[in-house]
PAVO-556887 format. One record per atom (N, C-alpha, C): residue in one letter; y, z, x; atom name. Coordinates in Angstrom, 3 decimals, decimal comma. Layout:
<sites>
SITE resn    north       up     east name
SITE    A        Y        Z        X   CA
...
</sites>
This chain:
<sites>
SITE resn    north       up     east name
SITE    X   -3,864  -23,247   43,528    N
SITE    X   -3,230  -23,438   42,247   CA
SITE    X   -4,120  -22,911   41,131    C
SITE    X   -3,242  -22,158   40,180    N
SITE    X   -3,924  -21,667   39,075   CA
SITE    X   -4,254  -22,517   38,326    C
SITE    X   -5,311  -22,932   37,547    N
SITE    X   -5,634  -24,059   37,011   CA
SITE    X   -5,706  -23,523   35,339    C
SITE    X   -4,480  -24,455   34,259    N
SITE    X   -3,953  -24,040   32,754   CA
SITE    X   -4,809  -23,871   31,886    C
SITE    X   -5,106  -22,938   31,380    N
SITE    X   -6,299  -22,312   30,763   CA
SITE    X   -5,810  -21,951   29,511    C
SITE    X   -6,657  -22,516   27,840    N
SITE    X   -6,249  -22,387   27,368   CA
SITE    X   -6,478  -20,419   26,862    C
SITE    X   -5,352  -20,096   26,590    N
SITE    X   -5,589  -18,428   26,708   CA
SITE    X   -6,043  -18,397   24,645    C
SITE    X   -6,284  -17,606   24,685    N
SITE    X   -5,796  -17,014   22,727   CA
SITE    X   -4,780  -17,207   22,329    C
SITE    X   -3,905  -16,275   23,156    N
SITE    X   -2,734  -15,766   22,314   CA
SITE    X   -1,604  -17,393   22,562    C
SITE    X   -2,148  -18,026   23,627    N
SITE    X   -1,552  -19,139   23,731   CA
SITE    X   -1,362  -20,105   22,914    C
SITE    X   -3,155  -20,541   22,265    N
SITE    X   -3,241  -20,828   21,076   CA
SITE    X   -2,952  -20,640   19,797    C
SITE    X   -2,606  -19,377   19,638    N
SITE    X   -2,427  -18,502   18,371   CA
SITE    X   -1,097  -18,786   18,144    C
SITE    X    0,105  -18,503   19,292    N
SITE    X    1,612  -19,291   19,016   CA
SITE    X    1,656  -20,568   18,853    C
SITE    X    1,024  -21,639   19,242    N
SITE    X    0,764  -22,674   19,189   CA
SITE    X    0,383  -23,222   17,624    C
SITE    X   -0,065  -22,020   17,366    N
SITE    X   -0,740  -22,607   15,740   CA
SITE    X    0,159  -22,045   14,862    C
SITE    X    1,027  -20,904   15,316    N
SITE    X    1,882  -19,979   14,423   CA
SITE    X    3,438  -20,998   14,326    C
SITE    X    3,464  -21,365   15,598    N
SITE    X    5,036  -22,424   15,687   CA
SITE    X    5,168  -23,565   15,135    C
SITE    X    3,411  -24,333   14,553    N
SITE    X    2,870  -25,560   13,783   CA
SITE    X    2,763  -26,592   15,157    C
SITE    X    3,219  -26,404   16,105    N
SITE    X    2,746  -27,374   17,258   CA
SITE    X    1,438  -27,475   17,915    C
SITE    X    0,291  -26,935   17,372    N
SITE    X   -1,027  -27,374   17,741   CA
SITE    X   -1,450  -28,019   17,043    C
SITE    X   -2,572  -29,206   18,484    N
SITE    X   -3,080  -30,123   18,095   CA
SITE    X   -4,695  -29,914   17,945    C
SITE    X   -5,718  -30,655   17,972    N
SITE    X   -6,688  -30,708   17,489   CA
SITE    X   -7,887  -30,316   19,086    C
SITE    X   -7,222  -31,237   20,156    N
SITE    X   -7,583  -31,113   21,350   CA
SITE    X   -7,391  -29,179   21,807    C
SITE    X   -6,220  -28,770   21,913    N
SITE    X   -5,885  -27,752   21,941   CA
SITE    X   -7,515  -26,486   22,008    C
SITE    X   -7,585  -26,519   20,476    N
SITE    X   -8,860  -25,892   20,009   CA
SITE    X   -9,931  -26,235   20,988    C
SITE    X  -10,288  -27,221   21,557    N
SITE    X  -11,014  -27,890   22,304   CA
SITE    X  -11,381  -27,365   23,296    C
SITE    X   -9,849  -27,137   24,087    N
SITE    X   -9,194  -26,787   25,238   CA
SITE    X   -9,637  -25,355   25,022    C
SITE    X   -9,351  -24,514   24,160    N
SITE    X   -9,664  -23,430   23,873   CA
SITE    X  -11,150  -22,703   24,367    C
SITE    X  -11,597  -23,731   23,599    N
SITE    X  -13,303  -23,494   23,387   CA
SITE    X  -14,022  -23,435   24,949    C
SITE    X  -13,510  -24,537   25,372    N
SITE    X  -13,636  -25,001   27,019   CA
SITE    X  -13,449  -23,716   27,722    C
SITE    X  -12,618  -23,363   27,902    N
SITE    X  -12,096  -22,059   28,541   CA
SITE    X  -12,634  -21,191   28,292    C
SITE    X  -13,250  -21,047   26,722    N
SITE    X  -13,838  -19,530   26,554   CA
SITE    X  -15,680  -19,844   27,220    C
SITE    X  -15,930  -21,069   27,079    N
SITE    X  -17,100  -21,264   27,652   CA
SITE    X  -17,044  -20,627   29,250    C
SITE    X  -16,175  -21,195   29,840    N
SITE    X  -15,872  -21,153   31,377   CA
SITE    X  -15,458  -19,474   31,456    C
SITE    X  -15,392  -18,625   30,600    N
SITE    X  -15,612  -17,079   30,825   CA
SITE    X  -16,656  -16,742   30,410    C
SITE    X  -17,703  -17,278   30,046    N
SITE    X  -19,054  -17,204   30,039   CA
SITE    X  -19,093  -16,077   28,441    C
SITE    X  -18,548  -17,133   27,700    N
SITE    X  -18,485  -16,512   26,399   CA
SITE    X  -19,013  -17,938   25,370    C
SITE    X  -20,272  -17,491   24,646    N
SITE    X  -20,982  -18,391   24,319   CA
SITE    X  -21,375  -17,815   22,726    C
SITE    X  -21,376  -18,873   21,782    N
SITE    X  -21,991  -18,531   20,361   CA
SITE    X  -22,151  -20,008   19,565    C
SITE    X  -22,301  -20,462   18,862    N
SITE    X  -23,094  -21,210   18,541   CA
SITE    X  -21,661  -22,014   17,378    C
SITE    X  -21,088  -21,693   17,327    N
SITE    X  -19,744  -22,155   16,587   CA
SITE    X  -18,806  -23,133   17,524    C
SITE    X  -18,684  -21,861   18,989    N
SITE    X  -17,973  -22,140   20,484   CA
SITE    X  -18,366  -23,355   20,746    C
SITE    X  -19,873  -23,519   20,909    N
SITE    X  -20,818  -24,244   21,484   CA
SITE    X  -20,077  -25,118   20,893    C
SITE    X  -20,322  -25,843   19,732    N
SITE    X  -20,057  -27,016   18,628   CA
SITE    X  -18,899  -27,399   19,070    C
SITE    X  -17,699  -26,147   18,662    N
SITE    X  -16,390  -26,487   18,676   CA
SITE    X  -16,042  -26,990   20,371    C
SITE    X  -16,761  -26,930   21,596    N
SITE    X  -16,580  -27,321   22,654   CA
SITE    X  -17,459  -28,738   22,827    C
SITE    X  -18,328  -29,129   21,684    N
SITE    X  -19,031  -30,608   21,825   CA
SITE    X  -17,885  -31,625   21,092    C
SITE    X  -17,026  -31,102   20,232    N
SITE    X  -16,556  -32,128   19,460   CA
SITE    X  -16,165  -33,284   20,467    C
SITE    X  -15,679  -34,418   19,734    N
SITE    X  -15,208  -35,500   20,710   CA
SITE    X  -14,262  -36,244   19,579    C
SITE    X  -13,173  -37,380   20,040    N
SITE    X  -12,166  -38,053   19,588   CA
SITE    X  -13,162  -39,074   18,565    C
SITE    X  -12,733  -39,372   17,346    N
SITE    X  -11,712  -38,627   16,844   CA
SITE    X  -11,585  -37,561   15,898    C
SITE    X  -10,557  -36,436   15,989    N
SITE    X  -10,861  -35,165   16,026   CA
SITE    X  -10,964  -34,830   14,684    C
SITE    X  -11,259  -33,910   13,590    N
SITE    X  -10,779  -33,835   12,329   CA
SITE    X  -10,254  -32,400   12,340    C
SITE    X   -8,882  -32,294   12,302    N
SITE    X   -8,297  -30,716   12,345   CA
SITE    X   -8,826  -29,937   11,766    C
SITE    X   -8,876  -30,244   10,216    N
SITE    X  -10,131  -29,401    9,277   CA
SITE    X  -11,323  -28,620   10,171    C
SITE    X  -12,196  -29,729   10,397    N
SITE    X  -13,466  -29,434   11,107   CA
SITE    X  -13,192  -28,338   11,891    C
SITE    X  -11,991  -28,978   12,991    N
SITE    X  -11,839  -27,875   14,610   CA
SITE    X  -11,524  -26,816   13,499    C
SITE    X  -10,662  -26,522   12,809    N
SITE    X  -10,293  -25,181   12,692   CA
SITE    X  -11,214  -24,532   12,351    C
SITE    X  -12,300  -24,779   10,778    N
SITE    X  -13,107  -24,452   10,751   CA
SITE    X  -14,240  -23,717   11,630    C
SITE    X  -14,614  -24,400   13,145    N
SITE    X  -15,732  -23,952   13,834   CA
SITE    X  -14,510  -23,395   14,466    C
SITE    X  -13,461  -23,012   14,877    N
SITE    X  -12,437  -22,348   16,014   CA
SITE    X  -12,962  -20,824   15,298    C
SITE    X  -12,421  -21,004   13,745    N
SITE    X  -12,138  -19,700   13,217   CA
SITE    X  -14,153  -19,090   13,255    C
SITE    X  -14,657  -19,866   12,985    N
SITE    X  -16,163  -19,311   13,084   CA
SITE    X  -16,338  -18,628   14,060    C
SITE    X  -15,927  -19,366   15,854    N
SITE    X  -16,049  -18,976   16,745   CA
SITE    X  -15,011  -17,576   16,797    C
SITE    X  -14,119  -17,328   16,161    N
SITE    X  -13,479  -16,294   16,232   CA
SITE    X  -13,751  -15,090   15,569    C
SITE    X  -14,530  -15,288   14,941    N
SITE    X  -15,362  -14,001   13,414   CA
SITE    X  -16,566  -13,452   14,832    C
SITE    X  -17,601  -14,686   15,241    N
SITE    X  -18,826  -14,762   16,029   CA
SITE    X  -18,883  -14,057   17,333    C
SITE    X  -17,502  -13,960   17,965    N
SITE    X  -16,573  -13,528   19,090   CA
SITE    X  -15,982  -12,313   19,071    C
SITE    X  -16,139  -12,152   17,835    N
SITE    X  -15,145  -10,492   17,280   CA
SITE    X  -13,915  -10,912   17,899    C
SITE    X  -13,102  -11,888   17,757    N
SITE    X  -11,679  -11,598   18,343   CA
SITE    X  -10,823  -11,645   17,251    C
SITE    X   -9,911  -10,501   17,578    N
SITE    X   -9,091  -10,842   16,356   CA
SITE    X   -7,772  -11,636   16,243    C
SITE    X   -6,756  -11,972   15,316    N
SITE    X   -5,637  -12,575   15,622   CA
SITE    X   -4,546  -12,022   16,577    C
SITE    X   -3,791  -12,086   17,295    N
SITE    X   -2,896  -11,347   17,947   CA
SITE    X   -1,688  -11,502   17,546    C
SITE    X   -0,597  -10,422   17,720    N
SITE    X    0,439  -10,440   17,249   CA
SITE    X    1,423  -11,487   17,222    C
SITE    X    2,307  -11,834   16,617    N
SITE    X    3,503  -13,036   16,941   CA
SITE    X    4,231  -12,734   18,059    C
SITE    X    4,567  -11,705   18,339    N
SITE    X    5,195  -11,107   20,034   CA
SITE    X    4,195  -11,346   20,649    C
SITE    X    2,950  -10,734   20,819    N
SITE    X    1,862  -11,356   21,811   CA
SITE    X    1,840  -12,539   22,011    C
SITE    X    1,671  -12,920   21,214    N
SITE    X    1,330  -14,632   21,484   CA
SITE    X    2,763  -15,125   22,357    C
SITE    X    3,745  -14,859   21,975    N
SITE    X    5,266  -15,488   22,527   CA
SITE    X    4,716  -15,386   23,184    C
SITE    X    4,638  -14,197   23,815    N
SITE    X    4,449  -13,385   25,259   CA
SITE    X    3,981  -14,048   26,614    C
SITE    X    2,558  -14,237   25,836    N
SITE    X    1,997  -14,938   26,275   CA
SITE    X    1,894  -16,221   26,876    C
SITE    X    2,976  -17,213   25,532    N
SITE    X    3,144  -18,783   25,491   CA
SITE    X    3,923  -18,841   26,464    C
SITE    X    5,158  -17,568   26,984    N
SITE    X    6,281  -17,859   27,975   CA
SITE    X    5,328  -17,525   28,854    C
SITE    X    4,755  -16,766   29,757    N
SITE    X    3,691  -16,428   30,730   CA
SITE    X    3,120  -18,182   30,909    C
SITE    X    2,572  -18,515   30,080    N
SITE    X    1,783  -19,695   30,485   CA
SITE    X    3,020  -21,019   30,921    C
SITE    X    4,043  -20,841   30,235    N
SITE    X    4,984  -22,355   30,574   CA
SITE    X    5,063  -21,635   31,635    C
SITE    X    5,789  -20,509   32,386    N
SITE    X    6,080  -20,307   33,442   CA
SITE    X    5,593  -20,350   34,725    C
SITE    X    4,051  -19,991   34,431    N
SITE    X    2,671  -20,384   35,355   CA
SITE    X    2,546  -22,294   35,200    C
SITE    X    3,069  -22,449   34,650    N
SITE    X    2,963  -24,228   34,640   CA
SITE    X    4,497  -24,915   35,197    C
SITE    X    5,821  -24,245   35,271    N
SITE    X    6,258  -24,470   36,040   CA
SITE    X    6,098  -24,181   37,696    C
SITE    X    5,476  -23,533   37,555    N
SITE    X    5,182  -22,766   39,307   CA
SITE    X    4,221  -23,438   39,503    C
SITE    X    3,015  -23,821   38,984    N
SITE    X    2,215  -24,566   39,788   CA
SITE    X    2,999  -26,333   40,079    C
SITE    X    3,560  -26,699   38,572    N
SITE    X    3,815  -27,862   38,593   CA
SITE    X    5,610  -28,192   38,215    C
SITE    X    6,726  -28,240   39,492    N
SITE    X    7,526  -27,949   39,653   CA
SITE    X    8,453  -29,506   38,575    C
SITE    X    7,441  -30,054   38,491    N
SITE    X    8,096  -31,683   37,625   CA
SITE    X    8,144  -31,295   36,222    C
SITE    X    7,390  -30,231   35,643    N
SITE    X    7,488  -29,348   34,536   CA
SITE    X    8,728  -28,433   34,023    C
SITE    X    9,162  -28,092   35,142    N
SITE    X   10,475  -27,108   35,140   CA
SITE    X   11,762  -27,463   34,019    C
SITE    X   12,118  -28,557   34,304    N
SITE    X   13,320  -28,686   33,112   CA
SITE    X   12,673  -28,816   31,437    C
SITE    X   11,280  -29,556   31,412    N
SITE    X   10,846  -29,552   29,825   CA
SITE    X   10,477  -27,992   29,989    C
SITE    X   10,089  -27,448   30,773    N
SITE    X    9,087  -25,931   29,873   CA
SITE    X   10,618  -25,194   30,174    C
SITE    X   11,265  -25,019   30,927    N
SITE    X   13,162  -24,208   30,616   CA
SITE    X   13,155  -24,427   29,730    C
SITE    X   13,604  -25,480   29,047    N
SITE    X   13,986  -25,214   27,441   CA
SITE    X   13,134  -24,562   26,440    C
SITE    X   11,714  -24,650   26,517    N
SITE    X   10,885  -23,626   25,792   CA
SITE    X   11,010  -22,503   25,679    C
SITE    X   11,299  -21,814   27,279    N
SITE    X   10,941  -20,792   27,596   CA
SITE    X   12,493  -20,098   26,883    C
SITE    X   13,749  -21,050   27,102    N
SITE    X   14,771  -20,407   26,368   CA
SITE    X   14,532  -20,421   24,884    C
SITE    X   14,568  -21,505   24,488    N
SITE    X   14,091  -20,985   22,679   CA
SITE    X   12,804  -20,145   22,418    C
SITE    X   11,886  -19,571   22,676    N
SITE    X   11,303  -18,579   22,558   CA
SITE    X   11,805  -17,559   22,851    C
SITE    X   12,925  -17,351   23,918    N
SITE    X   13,292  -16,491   24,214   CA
SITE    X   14,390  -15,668   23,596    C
SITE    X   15,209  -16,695   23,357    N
SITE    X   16,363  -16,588   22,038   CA
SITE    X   15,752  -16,581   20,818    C
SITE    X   14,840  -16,366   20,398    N
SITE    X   14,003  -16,293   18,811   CA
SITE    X   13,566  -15,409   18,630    C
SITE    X   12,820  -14,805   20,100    N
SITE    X   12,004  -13,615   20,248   CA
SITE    X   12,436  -12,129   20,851    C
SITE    X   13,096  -12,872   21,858    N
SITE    X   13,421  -11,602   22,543   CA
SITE    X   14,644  -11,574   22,925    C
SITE    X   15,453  -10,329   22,536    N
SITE    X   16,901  -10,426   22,366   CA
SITE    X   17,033   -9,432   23,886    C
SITE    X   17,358   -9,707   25,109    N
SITE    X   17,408   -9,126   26,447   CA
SITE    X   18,365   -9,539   27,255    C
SITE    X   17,779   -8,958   28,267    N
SITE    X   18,693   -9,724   29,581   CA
SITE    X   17,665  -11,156   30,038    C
SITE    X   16,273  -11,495   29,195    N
SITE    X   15,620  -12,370   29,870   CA
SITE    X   16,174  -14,015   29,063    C
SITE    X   16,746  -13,193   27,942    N
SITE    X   17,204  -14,079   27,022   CA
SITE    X   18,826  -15,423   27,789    C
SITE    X   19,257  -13,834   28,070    N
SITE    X   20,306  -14,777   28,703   CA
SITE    X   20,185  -15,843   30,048    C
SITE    X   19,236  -15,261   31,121    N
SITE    X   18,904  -16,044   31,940   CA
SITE    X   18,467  -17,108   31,715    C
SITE    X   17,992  -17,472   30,395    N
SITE    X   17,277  -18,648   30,308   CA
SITE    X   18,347  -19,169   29,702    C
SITE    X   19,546  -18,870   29,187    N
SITE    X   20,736  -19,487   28,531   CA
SITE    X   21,161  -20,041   28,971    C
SITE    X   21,386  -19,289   30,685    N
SITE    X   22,380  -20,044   31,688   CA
SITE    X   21,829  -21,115   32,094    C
SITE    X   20,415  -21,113   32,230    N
SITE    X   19,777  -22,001   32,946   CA
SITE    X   19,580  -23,676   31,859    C
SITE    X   19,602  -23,075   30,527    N
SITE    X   19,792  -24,115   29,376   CA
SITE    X   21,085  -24,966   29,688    C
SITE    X   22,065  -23,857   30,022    N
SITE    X   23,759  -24,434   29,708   CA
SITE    X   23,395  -25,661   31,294    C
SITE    X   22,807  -25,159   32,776    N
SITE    X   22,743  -25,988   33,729   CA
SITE    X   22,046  -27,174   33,484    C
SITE    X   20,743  -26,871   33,011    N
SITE    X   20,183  -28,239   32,512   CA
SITE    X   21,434  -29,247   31,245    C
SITE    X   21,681  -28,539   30,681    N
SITE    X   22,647  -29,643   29,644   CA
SITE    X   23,816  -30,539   30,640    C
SITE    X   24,125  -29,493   31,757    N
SITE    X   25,537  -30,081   32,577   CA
SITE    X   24,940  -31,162   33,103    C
SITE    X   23,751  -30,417   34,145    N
SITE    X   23,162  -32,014   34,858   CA
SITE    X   22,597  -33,170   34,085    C
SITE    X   22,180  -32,937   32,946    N
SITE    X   21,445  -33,912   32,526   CA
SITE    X   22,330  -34,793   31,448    C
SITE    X   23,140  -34,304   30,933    N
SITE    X   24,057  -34,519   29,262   CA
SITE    X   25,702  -34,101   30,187    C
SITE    X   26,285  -33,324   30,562    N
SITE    X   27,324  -32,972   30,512   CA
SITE    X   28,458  -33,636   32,089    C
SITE    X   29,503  -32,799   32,171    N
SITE    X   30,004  -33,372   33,302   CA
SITE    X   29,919  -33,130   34,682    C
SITE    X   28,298  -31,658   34,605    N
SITE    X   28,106  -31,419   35,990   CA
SITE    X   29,056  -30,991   36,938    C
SITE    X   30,143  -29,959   36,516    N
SITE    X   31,084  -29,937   37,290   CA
SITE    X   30,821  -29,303   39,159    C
SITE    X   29,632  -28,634   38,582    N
SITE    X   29,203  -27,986   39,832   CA
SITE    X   28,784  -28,527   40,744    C
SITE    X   27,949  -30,112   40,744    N
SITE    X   27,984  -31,156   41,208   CA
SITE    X   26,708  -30,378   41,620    C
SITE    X   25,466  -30,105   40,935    N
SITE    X   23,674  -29,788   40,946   CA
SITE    X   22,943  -30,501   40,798    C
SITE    X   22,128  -30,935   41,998    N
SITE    X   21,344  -31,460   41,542   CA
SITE    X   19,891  -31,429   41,228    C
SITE    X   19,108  -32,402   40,127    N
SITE    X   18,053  -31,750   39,608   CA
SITE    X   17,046  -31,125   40,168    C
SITE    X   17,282  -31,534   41,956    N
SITE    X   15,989  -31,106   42,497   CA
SITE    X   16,443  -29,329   42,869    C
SITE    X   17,660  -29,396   43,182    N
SITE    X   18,060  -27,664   43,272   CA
SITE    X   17,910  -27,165   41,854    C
SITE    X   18,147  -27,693   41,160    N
SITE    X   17,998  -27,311   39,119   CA
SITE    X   16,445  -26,779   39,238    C
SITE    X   15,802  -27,660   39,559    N
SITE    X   14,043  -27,471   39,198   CA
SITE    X   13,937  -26,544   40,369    C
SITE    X   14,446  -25,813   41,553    N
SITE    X   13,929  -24,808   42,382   CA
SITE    X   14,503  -23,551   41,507    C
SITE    X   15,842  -23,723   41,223    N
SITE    X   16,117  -22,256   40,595   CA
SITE    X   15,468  -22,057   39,572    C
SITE    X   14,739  -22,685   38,726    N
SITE    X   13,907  -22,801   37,445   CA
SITE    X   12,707  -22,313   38,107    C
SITE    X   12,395  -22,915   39,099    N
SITE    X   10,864  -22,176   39,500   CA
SITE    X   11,047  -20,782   40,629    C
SITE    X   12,251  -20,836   41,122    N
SITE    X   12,051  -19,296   41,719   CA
SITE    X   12,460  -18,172   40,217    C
SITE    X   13,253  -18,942   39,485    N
SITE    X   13,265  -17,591   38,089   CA
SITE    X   11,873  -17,299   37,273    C
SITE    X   11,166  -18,767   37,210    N
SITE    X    9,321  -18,179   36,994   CA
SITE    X    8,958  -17,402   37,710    C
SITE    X    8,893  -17,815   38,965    N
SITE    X    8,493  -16,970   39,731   CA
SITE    X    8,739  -15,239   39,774    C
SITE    X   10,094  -15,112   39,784    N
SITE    X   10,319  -13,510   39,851   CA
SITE    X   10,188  -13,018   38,315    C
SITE    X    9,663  -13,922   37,506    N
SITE    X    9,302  -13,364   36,238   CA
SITE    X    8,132  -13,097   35,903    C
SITE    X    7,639  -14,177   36,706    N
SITE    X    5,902  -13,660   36,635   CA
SITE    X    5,453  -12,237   37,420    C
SITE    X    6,120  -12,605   38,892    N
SITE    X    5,768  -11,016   39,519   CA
SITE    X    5,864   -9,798   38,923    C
SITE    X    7,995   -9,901   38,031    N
SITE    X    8,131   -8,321   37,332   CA
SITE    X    7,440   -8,484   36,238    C
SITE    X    6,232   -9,141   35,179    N
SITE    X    5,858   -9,285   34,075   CA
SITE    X    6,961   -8,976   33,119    C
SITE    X    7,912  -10,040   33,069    N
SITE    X    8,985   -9,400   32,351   CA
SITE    X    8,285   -9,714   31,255    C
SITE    X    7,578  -11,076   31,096    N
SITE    X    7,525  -11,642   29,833   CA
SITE    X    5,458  -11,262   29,796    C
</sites>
């Protein structure tokens, strides 16, 4: 199992969509340590501990990001990216599948107007039947959460996203 790593561009949608938290950055820092990427901002921003002050993290994040030479990445990158990672988190962790589907469709419908768009539509409209609707097809969640993770799956292989 691939073990969830916080990426950049992961973070970067995360901060662009207003849904990052303070840990996140943390998570960040952690990860860039564990690629053997080290500076003295990183360092800090990977000692912090609870409780967090967002100010602060951002502060040493963005230090670590000047110190790092990395730059911001695009708003498509980052999607890109954010769907890549729910999808690698449904495949490792198949109890994930119906919350990260719906992500992966509203990013997808926001971002990318395709054929990847619609797959995740249909798969929205199945989750609403089984979970909210009258289920006519008579699915159940555990076949719901396999077709959700074999469509990660053949999405991760073709890098659609």
């Amino acid at each position: 199992m691939r073990s969830m790593v916080m990426e950049t561009e992961v973070l970067y949608f995360k901060k662009l969509e207003g849904t990052v938290l303070a840990i996140d950055y943390i998570e960040w820092a952690f990860t860039m340590l564990h690629n053997r990427m080290s500076t003295p901002s990183l360092n800090i921003l990977a000692s912090l501990t609870e409780p967090l002050n967002i100010f602060e993290v951002e502060d040493y994040f963005n230090r670590a990001l000047y110190e790092l030479d990395i730059t911001e990445p695009s708003y498509e990158d980052s999607a890109k990216y954010y769907v890549r990672y729910l999808l690698r988190q449904i495949v490792d962790d198949p109890r994930l599948a119906i919350e990260n589907a719906y992500k992966v469709y509203t990013i997808a419908r926001d971002h990318f107007l395709d054929e990847e768009q619609d797959r995740w539509y249909e798969i929205s409209e199945l989750i609403d039947d089984v979970l909210y609707g009258d289920n006519s097809k008579n699915i159940t969640q555990a076949s719901l959460n396999q077709s959700i993770v074999r469509l990660s799956n053949q999405q991760l292989d073709n890098s659609s996203f």
